[in-house]
N, CA and C atoms as a LAMMPS dump frame, in Angstrom:
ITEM: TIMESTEP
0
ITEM: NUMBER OF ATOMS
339
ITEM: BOX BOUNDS ff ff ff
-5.0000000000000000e+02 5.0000000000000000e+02
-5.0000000000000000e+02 5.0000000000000000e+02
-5.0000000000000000e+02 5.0000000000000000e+02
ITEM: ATOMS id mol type element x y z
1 1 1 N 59.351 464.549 184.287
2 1 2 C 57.985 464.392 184.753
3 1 3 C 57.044 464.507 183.566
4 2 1 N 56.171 463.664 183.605
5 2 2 C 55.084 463.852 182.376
6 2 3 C 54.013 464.793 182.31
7 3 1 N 53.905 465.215 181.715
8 3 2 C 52.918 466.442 182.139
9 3 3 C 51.564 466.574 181.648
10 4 1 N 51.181 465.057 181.676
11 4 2 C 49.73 465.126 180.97
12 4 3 C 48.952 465.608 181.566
13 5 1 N 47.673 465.43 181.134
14 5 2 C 46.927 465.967 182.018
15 5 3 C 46.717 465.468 183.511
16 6 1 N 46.384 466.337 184.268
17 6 2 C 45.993 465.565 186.05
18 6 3 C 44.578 465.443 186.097
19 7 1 N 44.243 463.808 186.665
20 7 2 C 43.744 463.389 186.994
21 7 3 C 42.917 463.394 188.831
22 8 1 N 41.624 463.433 188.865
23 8 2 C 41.167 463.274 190.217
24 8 3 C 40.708 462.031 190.521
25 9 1 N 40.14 462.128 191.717
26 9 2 C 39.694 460.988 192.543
27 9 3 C 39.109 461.741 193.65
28 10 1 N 37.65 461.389 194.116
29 10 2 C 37.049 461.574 195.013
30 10 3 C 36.798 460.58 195.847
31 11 1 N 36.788 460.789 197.029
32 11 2 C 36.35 460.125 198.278
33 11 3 C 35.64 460.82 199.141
34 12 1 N 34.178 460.413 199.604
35 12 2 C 33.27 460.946 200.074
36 12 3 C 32.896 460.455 201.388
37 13 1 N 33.072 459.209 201.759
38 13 2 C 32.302 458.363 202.475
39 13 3 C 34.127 457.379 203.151
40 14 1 N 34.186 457.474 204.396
41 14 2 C 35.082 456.35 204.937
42 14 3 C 35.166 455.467 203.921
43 15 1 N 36.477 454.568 203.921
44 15 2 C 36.733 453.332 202.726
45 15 3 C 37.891 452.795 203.359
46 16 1 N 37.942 452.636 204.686
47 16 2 C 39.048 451.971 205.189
48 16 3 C 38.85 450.572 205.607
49 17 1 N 37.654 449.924 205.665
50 17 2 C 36.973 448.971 205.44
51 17 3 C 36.718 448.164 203.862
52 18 1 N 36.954 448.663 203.377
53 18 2 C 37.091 448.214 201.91
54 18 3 C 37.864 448.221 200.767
55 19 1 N 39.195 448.17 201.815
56 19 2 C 40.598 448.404 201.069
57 19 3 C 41.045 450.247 200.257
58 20 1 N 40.252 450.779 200.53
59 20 2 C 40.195 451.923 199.878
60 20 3 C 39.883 452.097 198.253
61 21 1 N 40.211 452.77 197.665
62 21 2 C 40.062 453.678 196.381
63 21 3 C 41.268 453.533 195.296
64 22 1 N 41.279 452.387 194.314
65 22 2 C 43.555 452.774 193.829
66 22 3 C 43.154 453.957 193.111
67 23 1 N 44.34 454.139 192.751
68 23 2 C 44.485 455.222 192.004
69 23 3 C 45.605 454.626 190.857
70 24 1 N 44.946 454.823 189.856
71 24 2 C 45.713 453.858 188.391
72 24 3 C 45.922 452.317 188.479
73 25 1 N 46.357 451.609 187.899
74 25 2 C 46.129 450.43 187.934
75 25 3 C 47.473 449.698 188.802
76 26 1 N 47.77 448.437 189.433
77 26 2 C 48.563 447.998 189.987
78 26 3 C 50.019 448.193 188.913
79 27 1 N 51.04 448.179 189.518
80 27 2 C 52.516 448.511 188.982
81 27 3 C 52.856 449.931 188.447
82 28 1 N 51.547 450.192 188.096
83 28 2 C 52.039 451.721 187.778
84 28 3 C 52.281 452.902 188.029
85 29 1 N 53.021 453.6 187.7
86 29 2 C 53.847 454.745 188.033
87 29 3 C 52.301 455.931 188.062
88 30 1 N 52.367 456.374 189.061
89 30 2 C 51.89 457.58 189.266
90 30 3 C 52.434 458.82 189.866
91 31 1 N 51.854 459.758 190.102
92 31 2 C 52.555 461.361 190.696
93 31 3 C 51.228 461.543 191.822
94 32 1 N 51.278 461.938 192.852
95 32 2 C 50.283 462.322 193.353
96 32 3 C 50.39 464.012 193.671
97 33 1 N 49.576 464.91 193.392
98 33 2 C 50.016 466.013 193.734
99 33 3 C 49.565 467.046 194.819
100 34 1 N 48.751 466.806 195.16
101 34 2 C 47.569 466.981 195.988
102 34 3 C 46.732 466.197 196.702
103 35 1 N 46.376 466.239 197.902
104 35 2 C 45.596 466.067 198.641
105 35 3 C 44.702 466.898 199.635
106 36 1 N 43.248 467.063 199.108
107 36 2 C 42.95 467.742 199.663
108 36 3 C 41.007 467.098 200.794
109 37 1 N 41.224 467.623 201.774
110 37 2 C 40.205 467.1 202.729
111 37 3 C 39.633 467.77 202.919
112 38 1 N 37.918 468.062 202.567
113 38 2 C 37.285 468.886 202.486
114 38 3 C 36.218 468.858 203.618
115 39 1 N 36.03 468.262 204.762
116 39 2 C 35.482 467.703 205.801
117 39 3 C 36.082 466.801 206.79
118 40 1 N 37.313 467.638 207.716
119 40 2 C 37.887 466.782 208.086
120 40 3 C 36.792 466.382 209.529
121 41 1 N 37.69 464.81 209.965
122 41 2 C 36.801 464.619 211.08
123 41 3 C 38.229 464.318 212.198
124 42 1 N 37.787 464.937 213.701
125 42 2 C 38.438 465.139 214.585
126 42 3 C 38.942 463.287 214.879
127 43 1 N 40.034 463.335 214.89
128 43 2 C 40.974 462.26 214.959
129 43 3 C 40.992 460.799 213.565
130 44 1 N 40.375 461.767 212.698
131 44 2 C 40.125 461.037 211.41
132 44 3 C 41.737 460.595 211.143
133 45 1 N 41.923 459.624 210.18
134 45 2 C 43.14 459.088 209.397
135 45 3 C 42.986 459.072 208.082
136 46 1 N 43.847 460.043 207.176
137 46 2 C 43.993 459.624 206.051
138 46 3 C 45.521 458.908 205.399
139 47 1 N 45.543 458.002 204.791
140 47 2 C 46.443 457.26 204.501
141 47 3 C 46.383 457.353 202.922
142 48 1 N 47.758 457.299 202.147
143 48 2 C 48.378 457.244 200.769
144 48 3 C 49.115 456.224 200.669
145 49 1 N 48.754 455.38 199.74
146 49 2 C 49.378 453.942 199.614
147 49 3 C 50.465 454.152 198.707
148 50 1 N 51.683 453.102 198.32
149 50 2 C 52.603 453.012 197.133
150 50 3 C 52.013 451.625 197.199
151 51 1 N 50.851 450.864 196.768
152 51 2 C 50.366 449.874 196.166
153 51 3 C 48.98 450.006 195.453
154 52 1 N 48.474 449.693 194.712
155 52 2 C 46.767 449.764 194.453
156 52 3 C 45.968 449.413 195.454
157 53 1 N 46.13 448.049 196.341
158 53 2 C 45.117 447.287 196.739
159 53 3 C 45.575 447.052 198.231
160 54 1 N 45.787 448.076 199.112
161 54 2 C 45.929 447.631 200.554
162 54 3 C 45.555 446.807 201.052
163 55 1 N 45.64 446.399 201.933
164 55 2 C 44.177 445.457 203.359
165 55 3 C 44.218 446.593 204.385
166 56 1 N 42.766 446.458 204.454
167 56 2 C 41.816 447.254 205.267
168 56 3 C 42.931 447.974 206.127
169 57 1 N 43.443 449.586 206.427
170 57 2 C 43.896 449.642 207.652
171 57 3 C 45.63 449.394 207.128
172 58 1 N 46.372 449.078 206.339
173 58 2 C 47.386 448.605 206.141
174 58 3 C 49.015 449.793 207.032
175 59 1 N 49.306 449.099 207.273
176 59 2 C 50.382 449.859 208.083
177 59 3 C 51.576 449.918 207.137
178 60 1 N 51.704 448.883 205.607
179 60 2 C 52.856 448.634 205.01
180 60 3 C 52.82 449.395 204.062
181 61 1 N 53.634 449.698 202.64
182 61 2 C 53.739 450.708 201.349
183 61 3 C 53.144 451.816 201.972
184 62 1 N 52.916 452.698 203.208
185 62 2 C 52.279 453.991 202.903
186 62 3 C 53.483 454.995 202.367
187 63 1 N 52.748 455.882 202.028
188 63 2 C 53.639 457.194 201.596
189 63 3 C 53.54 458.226 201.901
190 64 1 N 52.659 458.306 202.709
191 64 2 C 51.758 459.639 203.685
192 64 3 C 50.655 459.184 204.204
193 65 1 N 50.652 459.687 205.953
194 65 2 C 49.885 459.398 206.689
195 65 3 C 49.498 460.863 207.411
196 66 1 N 48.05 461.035 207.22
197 66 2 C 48.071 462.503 208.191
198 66 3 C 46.807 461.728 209.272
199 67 1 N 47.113 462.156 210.667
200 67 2 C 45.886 461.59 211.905
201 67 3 C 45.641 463.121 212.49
202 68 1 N 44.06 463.808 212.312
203 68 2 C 43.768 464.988 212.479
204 68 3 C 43.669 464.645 214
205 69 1 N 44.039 466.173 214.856
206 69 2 C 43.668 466.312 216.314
207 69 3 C 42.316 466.033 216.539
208 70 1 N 41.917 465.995 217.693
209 70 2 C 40.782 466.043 217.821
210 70 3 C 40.106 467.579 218.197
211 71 1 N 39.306 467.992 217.511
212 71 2 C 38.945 468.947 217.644
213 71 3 C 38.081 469.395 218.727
214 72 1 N 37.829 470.802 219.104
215 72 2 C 37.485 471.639 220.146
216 72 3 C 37.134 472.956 220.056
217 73 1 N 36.649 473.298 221.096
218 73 2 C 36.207 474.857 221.031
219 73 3 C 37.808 475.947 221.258
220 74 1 N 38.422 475.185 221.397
221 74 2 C 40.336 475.3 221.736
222 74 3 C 40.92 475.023 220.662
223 75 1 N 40.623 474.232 219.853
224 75 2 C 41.449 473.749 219.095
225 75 3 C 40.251 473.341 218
226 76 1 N 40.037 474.445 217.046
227 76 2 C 39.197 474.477 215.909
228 76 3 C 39.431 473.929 214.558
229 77 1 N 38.337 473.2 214.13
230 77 2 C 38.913 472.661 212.947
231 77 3 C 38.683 473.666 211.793
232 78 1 N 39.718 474.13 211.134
233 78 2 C 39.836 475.335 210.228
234 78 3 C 39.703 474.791 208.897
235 79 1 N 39.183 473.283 208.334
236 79 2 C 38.989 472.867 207.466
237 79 3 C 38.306 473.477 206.341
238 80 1 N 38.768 473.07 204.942
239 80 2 C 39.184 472.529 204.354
240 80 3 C 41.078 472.22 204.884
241 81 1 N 41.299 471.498 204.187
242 81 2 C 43.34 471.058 204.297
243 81 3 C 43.296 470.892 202.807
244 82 1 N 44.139 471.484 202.173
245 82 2 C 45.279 470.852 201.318
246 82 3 C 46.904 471.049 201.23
247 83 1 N 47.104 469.281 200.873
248 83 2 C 48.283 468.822 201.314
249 83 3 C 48.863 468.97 200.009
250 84 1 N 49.761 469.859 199.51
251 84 2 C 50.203 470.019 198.158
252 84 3 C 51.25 469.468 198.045
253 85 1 N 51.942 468.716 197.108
254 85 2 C 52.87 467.816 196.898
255 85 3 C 53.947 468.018 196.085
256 86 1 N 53.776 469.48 195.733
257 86 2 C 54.45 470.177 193.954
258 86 3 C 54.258 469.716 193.023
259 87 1 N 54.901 470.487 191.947
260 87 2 C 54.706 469.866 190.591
261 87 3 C 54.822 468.753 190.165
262 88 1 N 55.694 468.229 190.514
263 88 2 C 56.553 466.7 190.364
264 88 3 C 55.11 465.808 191.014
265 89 1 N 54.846 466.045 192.459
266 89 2 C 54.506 464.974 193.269
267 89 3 C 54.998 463.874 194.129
268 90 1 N 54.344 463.309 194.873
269 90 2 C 55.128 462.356 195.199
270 90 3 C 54.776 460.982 193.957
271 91 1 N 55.716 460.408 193.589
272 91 2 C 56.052 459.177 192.392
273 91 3 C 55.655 457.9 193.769
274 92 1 N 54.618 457.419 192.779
275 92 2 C 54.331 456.005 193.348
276 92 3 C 54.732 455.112 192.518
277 93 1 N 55.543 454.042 192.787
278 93 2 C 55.753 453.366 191.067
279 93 3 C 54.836 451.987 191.407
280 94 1 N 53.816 451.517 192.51
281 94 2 C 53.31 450.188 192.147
282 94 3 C 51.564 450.761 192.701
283 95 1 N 51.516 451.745 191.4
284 95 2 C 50.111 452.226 191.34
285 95 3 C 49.526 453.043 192.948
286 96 1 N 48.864 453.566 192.801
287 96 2 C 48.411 453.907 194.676
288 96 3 C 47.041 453.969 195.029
289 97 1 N 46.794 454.411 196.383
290 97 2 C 45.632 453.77 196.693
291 97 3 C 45.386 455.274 198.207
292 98 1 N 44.35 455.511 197.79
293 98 2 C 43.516 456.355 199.12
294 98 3 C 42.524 455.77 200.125
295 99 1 N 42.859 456.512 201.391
296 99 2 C 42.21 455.45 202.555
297 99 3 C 41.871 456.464 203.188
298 100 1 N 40.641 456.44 204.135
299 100 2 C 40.009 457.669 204.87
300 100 3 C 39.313 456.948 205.85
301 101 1 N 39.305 456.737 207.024
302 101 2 C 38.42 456.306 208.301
303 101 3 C 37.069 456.93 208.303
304 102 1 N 36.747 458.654 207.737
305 102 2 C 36.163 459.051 208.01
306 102 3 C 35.11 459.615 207.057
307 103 1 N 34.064 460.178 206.937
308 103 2 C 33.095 460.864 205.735
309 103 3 C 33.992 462.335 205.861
310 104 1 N 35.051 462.273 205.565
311 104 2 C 36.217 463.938 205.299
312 104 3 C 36.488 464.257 203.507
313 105 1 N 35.479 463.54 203.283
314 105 2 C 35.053 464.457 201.599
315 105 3 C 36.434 464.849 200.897
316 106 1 N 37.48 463.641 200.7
317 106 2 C 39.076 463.457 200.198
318 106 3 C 39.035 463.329 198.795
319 107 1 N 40.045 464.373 198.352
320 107 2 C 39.798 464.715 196.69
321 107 3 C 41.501 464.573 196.635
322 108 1 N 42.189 463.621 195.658
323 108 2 C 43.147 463.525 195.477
324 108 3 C 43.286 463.554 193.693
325 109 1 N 44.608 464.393 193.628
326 109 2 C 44.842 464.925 192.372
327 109 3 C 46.433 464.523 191.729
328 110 1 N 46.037 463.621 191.19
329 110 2 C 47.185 462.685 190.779
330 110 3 C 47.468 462.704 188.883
331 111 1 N 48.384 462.294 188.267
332 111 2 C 48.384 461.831 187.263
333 111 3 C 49.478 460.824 186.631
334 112 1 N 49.341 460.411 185.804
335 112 2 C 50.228 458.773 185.161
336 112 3 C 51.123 459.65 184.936
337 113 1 N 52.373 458.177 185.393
338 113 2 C 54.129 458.507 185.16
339 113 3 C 54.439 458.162 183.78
């Protein structure tokens, strides 16, 4: 594993309409190590691509999909989430890409393979 430095990426605002966010450039090897949602929204979707450049919504290359409950006075949203991935990460090798339905303030912490 390379151990350069790690890299972020913020997402503030839904981007599932606009193919999302890549993360490094197409073909390339990345680590993702973290994911973290700092505003989740009740039945929000966040999606992790193994490509740069999805279409809107893409059901194909994901590599993690989390769909939050919907929240309640029963069922509280205890937000922030982070989704830790270990040291390693998960290895994307054809670059990757973040997707969020919702304004859930998504900070992903990745770095080059």
């Amino acid at each position: 594993v390379n151990r350069m430095a790690k890299k972020y990426t913020f997402v503030r605002v839904a981007n599932n309409t606009t193919n999302g966010v890549a993360l490094g450039v197409d073909n390339q090897d990345i680590n993702v190590h973290k994911i973290i949602v700092g505003a989740p929204v009740g039945g929000g979707i966040v999606r992790l691509y193994d490509i740069s450049n999805p279409v809107n919504n893409s059901t194909t290359n994901m590599a993690f999909m989390l769909t939050f409950p919907t929240f309640s006075t029963t069922n509280i949203n205890n937000g922030p989430y982070t989704f830790d991935f270990g040291e390693d990460g998960i290895r994307l090798g054809e670059g990757g890409n973040i997707m969020a339905d919702g304004d859930m303030q998504v900070t992903v912490v990745w770095s080059e393979n």
